[in-house]
C-alpha positions in Angstrom: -81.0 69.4 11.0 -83.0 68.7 14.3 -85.2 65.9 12.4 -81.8 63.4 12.8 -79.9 62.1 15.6 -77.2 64.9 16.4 -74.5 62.1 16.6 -74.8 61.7 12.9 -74.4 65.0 12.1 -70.1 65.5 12.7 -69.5 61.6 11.3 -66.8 61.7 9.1 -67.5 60.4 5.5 -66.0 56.9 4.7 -62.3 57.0 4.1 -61.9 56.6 0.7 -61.6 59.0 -2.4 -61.3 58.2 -5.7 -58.5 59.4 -7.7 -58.1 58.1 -11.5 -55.1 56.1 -12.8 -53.7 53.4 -15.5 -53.1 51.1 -12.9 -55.5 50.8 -10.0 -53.7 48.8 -6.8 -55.7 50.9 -4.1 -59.0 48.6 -2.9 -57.4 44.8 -2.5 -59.6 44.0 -5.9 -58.7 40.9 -7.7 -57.0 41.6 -10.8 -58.6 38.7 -12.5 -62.5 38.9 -13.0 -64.8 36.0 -14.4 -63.2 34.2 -17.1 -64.5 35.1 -20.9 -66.4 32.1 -21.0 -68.5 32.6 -17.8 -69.0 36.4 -18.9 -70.3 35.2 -21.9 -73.0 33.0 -19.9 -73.7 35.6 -17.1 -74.6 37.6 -20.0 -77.1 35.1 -21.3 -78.7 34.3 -18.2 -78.9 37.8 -17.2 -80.8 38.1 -20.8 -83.8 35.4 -19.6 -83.8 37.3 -16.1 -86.9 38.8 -15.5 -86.2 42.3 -14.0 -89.3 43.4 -13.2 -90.0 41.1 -10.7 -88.3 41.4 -7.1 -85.7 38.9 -6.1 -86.2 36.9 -3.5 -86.7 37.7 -0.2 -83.5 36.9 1.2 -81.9 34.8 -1.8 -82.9 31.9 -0.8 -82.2 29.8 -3.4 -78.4 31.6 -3.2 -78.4 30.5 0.2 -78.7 26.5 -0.8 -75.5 27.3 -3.0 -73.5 28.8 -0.8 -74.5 26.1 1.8 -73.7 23.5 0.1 -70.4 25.0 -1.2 -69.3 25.4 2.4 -70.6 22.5 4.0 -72.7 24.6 6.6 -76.3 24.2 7.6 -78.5 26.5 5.0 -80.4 27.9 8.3 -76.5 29.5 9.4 -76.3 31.1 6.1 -77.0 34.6 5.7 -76.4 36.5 2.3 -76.2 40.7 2.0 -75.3 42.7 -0.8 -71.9 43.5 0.4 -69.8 42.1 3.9 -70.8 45.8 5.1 -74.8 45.5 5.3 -73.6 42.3 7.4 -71.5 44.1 9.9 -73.7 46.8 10.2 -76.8 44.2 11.0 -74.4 42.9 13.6 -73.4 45.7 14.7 -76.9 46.8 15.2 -78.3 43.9 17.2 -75.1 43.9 19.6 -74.6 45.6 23.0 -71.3 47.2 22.4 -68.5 46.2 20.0 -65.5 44.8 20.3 -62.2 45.3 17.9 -58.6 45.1 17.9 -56.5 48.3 16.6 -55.8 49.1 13.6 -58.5 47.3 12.0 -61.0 46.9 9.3 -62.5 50.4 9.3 -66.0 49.5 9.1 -66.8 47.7 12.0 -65.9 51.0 14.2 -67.7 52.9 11.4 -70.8 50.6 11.9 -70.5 51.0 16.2 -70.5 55.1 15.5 -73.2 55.1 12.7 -75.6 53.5 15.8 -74.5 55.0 18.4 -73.5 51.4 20.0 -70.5 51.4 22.7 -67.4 50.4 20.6 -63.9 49.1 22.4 -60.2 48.3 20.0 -57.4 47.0 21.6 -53.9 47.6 20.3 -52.2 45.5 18.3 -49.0 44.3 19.7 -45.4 44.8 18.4 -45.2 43.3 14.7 -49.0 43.3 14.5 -49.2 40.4 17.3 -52.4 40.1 18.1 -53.1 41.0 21.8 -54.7 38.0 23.8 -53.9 39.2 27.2 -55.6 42.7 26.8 -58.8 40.4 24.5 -59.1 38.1 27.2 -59.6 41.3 29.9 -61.9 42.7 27.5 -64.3 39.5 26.9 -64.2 38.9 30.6 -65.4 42.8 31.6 -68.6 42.8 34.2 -70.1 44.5 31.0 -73.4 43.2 28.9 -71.2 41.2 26.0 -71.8 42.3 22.3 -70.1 41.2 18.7 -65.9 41.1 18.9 -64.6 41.1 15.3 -61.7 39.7 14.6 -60.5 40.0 11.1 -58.1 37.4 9.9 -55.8 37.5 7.8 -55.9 40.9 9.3 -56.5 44.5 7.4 -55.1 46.7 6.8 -51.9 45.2 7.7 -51.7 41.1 6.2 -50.7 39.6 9.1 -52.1 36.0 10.0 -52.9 35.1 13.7 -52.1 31.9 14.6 -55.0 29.5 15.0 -53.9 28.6 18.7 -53.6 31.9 19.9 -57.4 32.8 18.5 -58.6 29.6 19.9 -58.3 30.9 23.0 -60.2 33.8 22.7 -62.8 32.0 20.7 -63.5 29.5 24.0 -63.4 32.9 26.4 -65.9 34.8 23.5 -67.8 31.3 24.7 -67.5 31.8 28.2 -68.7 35.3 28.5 -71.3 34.8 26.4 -69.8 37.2 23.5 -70.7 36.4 19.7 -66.7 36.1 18.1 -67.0 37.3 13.9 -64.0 35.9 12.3 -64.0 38.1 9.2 -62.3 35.8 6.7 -62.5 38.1 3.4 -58.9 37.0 2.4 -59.2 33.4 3.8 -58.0 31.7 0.5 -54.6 34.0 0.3 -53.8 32.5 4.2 -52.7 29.0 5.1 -55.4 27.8 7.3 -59.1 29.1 8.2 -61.5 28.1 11.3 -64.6 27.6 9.3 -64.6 24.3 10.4 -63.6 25.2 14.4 -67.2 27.5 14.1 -69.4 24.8 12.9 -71.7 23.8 15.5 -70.5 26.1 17.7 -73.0 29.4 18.4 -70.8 31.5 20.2 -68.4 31.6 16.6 -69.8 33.4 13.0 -67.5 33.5 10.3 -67.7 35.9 7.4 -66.6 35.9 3.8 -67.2 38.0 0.7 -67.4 37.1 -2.9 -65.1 41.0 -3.3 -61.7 39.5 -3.0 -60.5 36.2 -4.3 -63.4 35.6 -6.6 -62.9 38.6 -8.4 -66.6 39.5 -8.2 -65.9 43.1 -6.1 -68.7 45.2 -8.8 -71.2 42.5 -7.9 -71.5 43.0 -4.3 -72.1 40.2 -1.9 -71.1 39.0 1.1 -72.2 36.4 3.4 -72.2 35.4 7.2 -72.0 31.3 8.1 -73.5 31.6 12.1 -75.7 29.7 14.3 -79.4 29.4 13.2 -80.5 31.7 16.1 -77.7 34.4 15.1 -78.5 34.2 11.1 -82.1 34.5 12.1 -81.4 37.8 13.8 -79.3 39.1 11.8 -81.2 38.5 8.6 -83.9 40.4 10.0 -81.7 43.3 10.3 -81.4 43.3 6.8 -83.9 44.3 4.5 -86.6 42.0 2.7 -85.2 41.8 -1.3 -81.8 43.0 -0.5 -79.9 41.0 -2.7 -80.4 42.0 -6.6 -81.0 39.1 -8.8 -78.4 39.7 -11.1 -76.1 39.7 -7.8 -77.6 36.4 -7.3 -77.1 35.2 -10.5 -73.4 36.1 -10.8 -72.9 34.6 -8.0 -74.9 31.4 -8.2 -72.5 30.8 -11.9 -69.3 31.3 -10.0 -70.1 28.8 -7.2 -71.0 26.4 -10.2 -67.1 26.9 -11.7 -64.5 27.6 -8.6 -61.9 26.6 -10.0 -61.1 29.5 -11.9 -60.6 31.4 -8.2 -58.3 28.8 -7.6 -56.1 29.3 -10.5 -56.5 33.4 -10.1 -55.4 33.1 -5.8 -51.9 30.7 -6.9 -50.8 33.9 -9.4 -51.8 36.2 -6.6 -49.9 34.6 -4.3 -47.2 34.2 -6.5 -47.0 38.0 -7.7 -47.6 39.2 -4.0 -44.1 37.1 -3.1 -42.3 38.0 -6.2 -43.3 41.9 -5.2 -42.4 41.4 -1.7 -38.4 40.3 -2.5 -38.3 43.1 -4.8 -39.0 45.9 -2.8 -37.4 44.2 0.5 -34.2 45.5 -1.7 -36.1 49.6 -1.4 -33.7 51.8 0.2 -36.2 53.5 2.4 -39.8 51.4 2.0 -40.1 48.4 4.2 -43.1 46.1 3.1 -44.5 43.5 5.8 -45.2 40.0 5.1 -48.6 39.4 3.8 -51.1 36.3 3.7 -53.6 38.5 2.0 -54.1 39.9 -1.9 -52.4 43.0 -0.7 -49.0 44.7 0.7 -48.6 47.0 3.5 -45.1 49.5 3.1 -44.4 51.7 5.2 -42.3 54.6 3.6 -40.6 57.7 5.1 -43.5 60.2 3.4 -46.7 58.5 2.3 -48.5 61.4 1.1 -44.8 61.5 -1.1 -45.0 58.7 -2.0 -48.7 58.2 -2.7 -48.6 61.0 -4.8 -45.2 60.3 -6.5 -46.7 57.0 -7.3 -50.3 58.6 -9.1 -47.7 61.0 -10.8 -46.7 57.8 -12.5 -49.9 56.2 -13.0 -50.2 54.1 -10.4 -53.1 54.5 -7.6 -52.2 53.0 -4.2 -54.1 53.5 -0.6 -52.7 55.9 2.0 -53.0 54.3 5.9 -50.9 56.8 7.3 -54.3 58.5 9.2 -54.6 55.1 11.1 -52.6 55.8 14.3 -49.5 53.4 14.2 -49.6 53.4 10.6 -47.6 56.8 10.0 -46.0 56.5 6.7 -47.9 53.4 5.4 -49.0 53.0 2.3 -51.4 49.7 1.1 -50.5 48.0 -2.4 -53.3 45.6 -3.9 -51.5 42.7 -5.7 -52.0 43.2 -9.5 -51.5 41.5 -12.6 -47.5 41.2 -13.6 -47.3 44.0 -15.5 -49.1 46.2 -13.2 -46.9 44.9 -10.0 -43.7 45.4 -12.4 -45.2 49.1 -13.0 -45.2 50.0 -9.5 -42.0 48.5 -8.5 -40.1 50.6 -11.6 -42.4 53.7 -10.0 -41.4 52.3 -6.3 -37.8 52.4 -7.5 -37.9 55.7 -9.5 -39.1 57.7 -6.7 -36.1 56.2 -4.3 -33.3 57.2 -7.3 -35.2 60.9 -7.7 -34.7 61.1 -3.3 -30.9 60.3 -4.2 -30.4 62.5 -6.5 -32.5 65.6 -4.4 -30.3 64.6 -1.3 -27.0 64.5 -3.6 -28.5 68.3 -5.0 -29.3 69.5 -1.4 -25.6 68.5 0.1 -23.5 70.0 -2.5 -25.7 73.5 -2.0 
């Protein structure tokens, strides 16, 4: 195919595939969608939508919510159908990426898609994030570009400390880099920088109506920035991007938050309760999370991936992501789909036993 750029051509696809299951754990959804009531009046006001007219041009009047909601400047607000379109507009506009390792697979998906020079740096021991190595990066005698800096982290939970990203926020500053904190699980953590970014152009912070506001289907995302970075990056995106019933969903949810609020506390709740539990697994060792999710490393992950499905539970191999072998990721569900998996969890540790006990006395 000589009509497309030959880098394109040997990309891997995205790393996902669905499989089918009674309970689906596998993409950090919320288990808990719009409540009855507010279906009940997204589906009138989707009824009075006029669908044959085009949306606005960059859901503008969405825009004016969402500001207001977050207290930022509507001019810093920059709305795409999905966090992805966002990072890929970054991504686009920047000299060269920077990441830390393992990470949020996109934003080295985004830097390969466009051919744009992309850098991680390791994660230390226990998923510490790696300030020393950051700071060397920022400070390179290299054009600076977009470092994204998910937190609380994915794919593995983990919540850097706000001193130790303050200081690569004020060196992102002093070498002239753009710093992204992608905040998709901010409401499952114990602090955010949202207000450390405002007024500050060197700092973007980016969120997503996918996680905690159970809205995943819907797609949106949205960036809070500088004017001058929104401005860019919204003309990376393309004009009428945002479908109106996207806007519309959204626009009734930021009119009743509090039913996120109520649906993050039995989250949180559920991803403790199923943290104790399986800290008592034989041979799985979960890691602490500040996120809608659990990451467990196990002996086998393709074992126990597929022991798991065997049982009707769907969770998310991480086991390709170097320093990851054996992982597996477990969204937090509803109680009776986290008490599924743990009996499943627990069922595939006693069959092990029992295989072991078979194999010894042969």
């Amino acid at each position: 195919m000589k009509a497309f750029k030959p880098h394109l051509l040997d990309l891997p696809d995205y790393p996902y595939t669905a499989r089918q299951a009674l309970i689906k754990l596998d993409q950090n959804e919320s288990p808990y969608g719009l409540p009855p009531e507010l279906k009940a009046e997204l589906a009138a006001r989707l009824e009075a939508l006029p669908l044959n007219r085009y949306p606005e041009m960059h859901a503008e009047a969405l825009i004016e919510r969402i500001a207001d909601f977050e207290g930022w400047p509507a001019a810093g607000v920059v709305v795409g159908p999905g966090s992805n379109t966002i990072i890929t507009a970054l991504v686009a506009a920047a000299h060269r990426v920077l990441d830390v390792h393992p990470s949020f697979v996109h934003y080295k998906r985004a830097a390969e898609l466009l051919a744009v020079p992309y850098r991680a740096v390791p994660l230390e021991k226990d998923f510490a994030l790696p300030v020393e190595g950051l700071l060397a990066a920022l400070a390179e005698d290299e054009p600076p570009g977009v470092f994204f800096l998910p937190n609380p982290h994915t794919p593995t939970g983990h919540f850097f400390m706000q001193e130790r990203v303050q200081a690569l926020c004020e060196a992102a500053a002093q070498h002239d880099w753009l710093m992204v904190l992608d905040e998709a699980y901010y409401q499952f953590a114990p602090a955010d920088l949202k207000r450390q970014a405002l007024g500050q152009p060197h700092l973007g912070v980016l969120r997503t109506f996918s996680k905690a506001w159970g809205l995943a289907g819907v797609r949106a995302g949205y960036l809070l920035a500088s004017q001058e970075t929104a401005r860019v990056v919204r003309q990376l995106l393309p004009p009428f991007g945002v479908p109106a019933p996207t806007a519309l969903a959204v626009e009734l949810a930021l009119e009743h938050p509090g039913y996120v609020t109520e649906a993050v506390e039995k989250v949180r709740r559920e991803r403790e309760r199923v943290y104790l539990e399986l800290k008592a697994h034989p041979t799985w060792t979960p890691y602490p999370s500040h996120t809608n999710f659990l990451l467990v490393r196990t002996p086998d992950a393709e074992a126990a991936y597929e022991g798991l499905l065997k049982r009707g539970v769907l969770v998310r191999r991480q086991d390709h992501i170097p320093g990851l072998e054996g992982a597996i990721r477990v969204t937090i569900g509803t109680p009776v789909e986290n008490d599924a998996f743990l009996q499943a969890a627990f069922e595939l540790a006693r069959e092990e036993k029992e295989s072991e006990g078979a194999a010894s006395e042969d």
